[in-house]
C-alpha positions as CSV (number, residue, x, y, z in Angstrom):
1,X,0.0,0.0,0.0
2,X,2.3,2.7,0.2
3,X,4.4,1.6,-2.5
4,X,1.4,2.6,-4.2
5,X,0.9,6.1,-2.8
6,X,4.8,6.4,-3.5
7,X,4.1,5.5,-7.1
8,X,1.1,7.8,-7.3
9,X,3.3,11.2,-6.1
10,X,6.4,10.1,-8.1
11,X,5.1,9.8,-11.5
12,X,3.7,13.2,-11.7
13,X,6.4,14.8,-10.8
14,X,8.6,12.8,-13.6
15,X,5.5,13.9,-16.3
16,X,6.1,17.3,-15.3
17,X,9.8,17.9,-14.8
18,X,10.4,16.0,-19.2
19,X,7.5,18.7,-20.2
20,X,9.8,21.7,-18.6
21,X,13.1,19.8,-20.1
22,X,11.3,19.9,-23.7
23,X,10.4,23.0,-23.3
24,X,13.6,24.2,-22.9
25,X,15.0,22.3,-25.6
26,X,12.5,23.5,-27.9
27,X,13.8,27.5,-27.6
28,X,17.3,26.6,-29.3
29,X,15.7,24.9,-32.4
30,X,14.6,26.3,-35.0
31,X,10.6,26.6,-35.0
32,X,10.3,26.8,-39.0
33,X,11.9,23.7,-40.0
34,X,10.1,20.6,-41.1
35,X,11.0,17.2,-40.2
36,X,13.4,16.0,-42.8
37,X,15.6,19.5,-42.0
38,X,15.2,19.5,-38.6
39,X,16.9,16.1,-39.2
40,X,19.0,17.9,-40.7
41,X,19.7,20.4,-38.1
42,X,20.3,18.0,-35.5
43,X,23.0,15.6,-37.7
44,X,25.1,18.9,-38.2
45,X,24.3,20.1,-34.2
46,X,26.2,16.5,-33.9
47,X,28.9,17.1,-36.3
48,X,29.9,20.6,-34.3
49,X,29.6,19.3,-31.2
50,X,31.9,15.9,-32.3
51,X,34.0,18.6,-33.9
52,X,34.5,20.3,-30.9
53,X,35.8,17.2,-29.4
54,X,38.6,16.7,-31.4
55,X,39.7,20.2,-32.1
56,X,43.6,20.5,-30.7
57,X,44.3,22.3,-27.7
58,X,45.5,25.8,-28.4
59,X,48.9,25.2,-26.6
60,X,48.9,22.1,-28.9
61,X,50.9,23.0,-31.9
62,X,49.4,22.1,-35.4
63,X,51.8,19.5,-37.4
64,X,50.3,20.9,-40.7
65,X,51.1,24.2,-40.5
66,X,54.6,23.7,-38.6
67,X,55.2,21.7,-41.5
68,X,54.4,24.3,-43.5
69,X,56.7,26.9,-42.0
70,X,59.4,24.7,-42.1
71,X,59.4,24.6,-45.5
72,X,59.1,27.9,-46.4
73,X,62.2,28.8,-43.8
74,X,64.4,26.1,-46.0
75,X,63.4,28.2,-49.2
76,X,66.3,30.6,-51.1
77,X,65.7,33.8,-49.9
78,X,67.1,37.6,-51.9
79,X,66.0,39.5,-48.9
80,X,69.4,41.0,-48.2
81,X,70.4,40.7,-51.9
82,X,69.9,42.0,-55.0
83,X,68.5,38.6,-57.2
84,X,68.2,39.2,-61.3
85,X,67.8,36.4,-63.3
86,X,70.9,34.2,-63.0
87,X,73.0,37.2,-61.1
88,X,73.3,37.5,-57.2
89,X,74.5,40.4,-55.4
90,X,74.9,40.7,-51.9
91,X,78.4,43.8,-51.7
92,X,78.4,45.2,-48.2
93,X,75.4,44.1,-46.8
94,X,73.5,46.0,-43.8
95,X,73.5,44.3,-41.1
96,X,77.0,42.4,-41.5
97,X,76.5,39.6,-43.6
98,X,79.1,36.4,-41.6
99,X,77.8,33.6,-43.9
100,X,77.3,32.6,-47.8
101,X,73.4,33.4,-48.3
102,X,70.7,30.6,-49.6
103,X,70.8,30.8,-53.1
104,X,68.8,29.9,-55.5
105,X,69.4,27.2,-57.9
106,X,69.6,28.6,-60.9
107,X,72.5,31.1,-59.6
108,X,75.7,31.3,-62.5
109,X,76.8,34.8,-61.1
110,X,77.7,35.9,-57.3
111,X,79.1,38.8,-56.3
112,X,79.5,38.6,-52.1
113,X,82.4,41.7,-51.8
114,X,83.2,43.7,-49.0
115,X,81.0,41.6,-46.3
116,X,82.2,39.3,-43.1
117,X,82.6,36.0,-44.5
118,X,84.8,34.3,-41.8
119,X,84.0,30.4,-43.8
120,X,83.0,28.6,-46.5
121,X,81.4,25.4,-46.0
122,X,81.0,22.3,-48.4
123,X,77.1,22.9,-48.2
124,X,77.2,26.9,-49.3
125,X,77.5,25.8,-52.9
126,X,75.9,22.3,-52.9
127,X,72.9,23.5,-54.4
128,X,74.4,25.8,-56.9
129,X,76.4,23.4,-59.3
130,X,75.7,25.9,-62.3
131,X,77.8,28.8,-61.0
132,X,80.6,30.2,-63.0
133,X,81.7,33.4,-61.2
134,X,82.2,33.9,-57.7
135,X,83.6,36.8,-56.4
136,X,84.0,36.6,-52.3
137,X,86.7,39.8,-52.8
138,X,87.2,41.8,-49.0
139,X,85.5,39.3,-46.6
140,X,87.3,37.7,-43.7
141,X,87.5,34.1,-45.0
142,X,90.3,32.1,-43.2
143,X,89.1,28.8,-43.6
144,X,87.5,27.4,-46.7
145,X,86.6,23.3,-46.4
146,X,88.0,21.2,-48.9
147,X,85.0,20.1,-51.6
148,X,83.2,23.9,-51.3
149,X,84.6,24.3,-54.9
150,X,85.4,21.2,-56.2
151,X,82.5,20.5,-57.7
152,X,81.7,23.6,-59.8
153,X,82.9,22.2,-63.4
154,X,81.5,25.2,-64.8
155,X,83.3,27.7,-62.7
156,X,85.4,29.7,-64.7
157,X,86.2,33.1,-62.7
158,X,86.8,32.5,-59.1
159,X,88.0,35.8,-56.6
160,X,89.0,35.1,-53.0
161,X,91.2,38.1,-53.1
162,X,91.8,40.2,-49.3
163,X,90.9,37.7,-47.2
164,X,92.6,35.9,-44.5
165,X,93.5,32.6,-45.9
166,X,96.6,30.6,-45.3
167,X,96.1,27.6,-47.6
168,X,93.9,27.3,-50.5
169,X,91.2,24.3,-50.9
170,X,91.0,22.1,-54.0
171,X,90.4,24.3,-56.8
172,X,87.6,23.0,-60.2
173,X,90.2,22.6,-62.8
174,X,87.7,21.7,-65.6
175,X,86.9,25.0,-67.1
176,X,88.5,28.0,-64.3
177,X,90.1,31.0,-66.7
178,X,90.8,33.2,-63.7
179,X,91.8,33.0,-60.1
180,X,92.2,35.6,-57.6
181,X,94.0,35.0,-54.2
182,X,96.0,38.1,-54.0
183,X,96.4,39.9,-50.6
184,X,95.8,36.6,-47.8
185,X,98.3,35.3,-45.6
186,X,99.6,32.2,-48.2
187,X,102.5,30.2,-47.6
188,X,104.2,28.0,-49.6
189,X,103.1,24.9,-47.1
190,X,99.5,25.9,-47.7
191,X,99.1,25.5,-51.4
192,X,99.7,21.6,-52.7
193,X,102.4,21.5,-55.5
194,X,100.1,20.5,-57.8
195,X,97.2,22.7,-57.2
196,X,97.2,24.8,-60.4
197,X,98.5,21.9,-62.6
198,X,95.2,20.4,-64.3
199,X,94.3,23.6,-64.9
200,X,94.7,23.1,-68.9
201,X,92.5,26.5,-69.0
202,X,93.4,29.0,-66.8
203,X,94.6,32.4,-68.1
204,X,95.1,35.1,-65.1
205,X,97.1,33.5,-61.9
206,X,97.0,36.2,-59.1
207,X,99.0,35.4,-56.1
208,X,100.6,39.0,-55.0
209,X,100.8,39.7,-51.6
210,X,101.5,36.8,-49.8
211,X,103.5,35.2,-48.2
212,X,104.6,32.4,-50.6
213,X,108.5,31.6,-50.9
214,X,108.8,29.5,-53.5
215,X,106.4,29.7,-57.2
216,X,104.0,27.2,-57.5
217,X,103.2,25.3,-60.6
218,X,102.4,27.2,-63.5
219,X,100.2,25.6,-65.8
220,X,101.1,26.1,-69.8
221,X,98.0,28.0,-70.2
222,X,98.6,31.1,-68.2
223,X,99.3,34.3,-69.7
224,X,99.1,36.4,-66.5
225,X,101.1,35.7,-63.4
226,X,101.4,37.9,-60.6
227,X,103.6,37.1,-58.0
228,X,104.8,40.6,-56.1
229,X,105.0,41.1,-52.7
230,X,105.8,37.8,-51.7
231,X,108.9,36.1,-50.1
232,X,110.4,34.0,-53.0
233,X,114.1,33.7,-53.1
234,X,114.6,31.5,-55.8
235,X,113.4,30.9,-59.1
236,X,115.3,27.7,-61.2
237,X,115.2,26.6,-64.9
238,X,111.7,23.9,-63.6
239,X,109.8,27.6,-62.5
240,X,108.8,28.6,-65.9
241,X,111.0,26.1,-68.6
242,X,111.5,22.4,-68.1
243,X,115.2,21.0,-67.4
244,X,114.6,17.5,-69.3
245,X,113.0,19.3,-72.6
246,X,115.2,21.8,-73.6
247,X,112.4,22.4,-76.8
248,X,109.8,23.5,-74.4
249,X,108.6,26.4,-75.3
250,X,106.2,28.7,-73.1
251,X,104.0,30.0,-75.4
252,X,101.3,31.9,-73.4
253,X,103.0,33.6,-70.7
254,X,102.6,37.4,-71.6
255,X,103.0,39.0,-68.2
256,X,105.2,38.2,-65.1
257,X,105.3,40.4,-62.2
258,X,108.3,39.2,-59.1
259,X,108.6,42.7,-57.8
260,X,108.6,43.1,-54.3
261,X,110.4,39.7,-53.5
262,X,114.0,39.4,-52.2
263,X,114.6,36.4,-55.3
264,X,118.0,37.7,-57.1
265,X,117.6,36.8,-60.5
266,X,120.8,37.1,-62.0
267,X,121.5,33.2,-59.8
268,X,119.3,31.6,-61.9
269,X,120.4,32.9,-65.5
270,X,118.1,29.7,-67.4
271,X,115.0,31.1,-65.8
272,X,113.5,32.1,-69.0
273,X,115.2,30.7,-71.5
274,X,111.7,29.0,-72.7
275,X,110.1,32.2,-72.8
276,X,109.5,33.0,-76.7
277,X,107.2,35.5,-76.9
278,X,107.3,39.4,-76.2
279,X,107.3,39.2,-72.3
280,X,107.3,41.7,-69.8
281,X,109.5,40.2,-66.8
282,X,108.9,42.2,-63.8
283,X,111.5,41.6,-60.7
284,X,113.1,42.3,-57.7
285,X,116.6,43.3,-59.3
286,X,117.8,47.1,-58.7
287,X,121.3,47.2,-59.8
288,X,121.7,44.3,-62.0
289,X,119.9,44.6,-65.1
290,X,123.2,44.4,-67.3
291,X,124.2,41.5,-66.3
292,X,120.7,39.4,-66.2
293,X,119.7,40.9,-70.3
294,X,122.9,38.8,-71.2
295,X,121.0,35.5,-69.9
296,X,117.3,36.7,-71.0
297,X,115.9,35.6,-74.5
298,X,116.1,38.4,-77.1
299,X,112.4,37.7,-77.9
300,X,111.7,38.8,-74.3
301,X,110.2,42.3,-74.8
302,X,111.1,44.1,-71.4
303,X,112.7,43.2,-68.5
304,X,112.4,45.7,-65.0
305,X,113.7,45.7,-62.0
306,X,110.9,47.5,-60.9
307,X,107.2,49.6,-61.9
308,X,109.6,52.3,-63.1
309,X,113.1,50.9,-64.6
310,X,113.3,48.3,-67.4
311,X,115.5,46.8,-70.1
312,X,114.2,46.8,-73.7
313,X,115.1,44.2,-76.0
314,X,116.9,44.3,-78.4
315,X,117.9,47.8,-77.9
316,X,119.2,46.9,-74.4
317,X,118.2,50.7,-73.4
318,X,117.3,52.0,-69.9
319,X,114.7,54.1,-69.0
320,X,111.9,55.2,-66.8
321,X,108.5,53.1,-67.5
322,X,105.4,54.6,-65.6
């Protein structure tokens, strides 16, 4: 019996709290929708609310988009450069420029003077194999890693002129005309022996202002050789001629500048003896021109002990050359 008269109280009270419950319900949809879109409405109140449950934390960060980002960061950038098509230029960059920029791929032409280099690394160029002129003139390179060049076969004009460096890396012999190493801190221990010798094309040797004591290898093909300002004391007939082929002939060699050195010429009288073309011989002489022009080649066209006094051949005639 009074189970009953529970039963009796409790299921009014049930009746009446699901018709205030509905009622409230009812206020948040929509009263204009028919069935079918009120179907509707309640698969995508579903959707959002399942949505909701898996959207990421905000602290959580999104792989998609640091994907993204990451990408674009590992793309070649011009921003402190001037890019035109093929041609980088990046001379005296604001603020101080320490490292070789991204490039971009299709790069043939960079000109990186008058920055902070300190290095070049074998990755600098790795992406850049159609480069043919790099200029790196007036940075503070003192260490370049063997490979950075070596695999630039179509490099042909190469300038690490006033820097810091005391040995040179391995150099692209394939196609390089010109190369640029005056004013560094070279010595003779730092450049291999045979660093210039499968160089069947290179035209203009630079390699003033060092400190080299001896002349390295000269490849065949060189018409330009500067060597002034350096510490080279001797110079035998294997320098420029070849002491087991007395027909060798240097055909090329146009220009020779040993000015500045403390090498006495007049020692090595067979120096030049290969030298058949119209030369100009530039070295470190003073007072001994007479008795070198008796060892010197009559095809030799000038001989100077200096920027400002030279021999002319065959007239033998001293005089000042400015």
């Amino acid at each position: 019996m009074k189970a009953l008269l529970f039963t009796c109280m409790l299921v009014p009270w049930l009746v009446g709290a699901s018709a205030r419950r509905f009622d409230q319900d009812s206020q948040l949809i929509p009263r204009s929708l028919p069935g079918r879109e009120l179907n509707g409405y309640f698969g995508d109140h579903l959707k959002s609310r399942r949505a909701t449950r898996e959207r990421p934390l905000a602290d959580e960060p999104d792989d998609s988009l640091t994907k993204d980002e990451g990408d674009a960061s590992d793309l070649p950038t011009c921003l402190l450069c001037v890019c035109l098509t093929g041609s980088v230029y990046c001379e005296e960059v604001s603020p101080d420029m320490t490292t070789v920029p991204s490039l971009p791929k299709e790069t043939t032409y960079l000109y990186a003077r008058f920055n902070k280099i300190k290095k070049i690394s074998t990755k600098d160029f790795a992406d850049t194999l159609g480069l043919k002129r790099i200029d790196l003139t007036g940075n503070m390179i003192s260490e370049i890693e063997d490979g950075a060049f070596s695999k630039l076969t179509d490099l042909e004009e190469l300038s690490l002129a006033d820097n810091r460096l005391v040995k040179l890396p391995m150099l692209p012999a394939a196609k390089l005309k010109s190369f640029n190493a005056n004013n560094n801190l070279l010595k003779t221990k730092g450049v291999k022996a045979n660093a210039f010798k499968k160089m069947t094309k290179l035209a203009n040797l630079l390699l003033a202002d060092n400190q080299l004591e001896a002349v390295p290898h000269i490849p065949d093909s060189v018409r330009i050789l500067h060597l002034q300002n350096n510490n080279i004391t001797e110079v035998n007939i294997d320098t420029f001629c070849r002491s087991n082929d007395t027909y060798f002939l240097r055909l090329s060699l146009s220009e020779v500048r040993m000015d500045g050195n403390p090498v006495l010429l007049s020692k090595y009288p067979d120096s030049f003896t290969c030298m058949k073309t119209r030369h100009t011989v530039v070295a470190s002489l003073k007072n001994i021109l007479a008795e070198v022009r008796l060892h010197l080649p009559g095809s030799v066209g000038r001989f100077c002990a200096d920027r400002h006094t030279c021999l002319s051949f065959p007239e033998f005639s001293t005089g000042a050359q400015g």
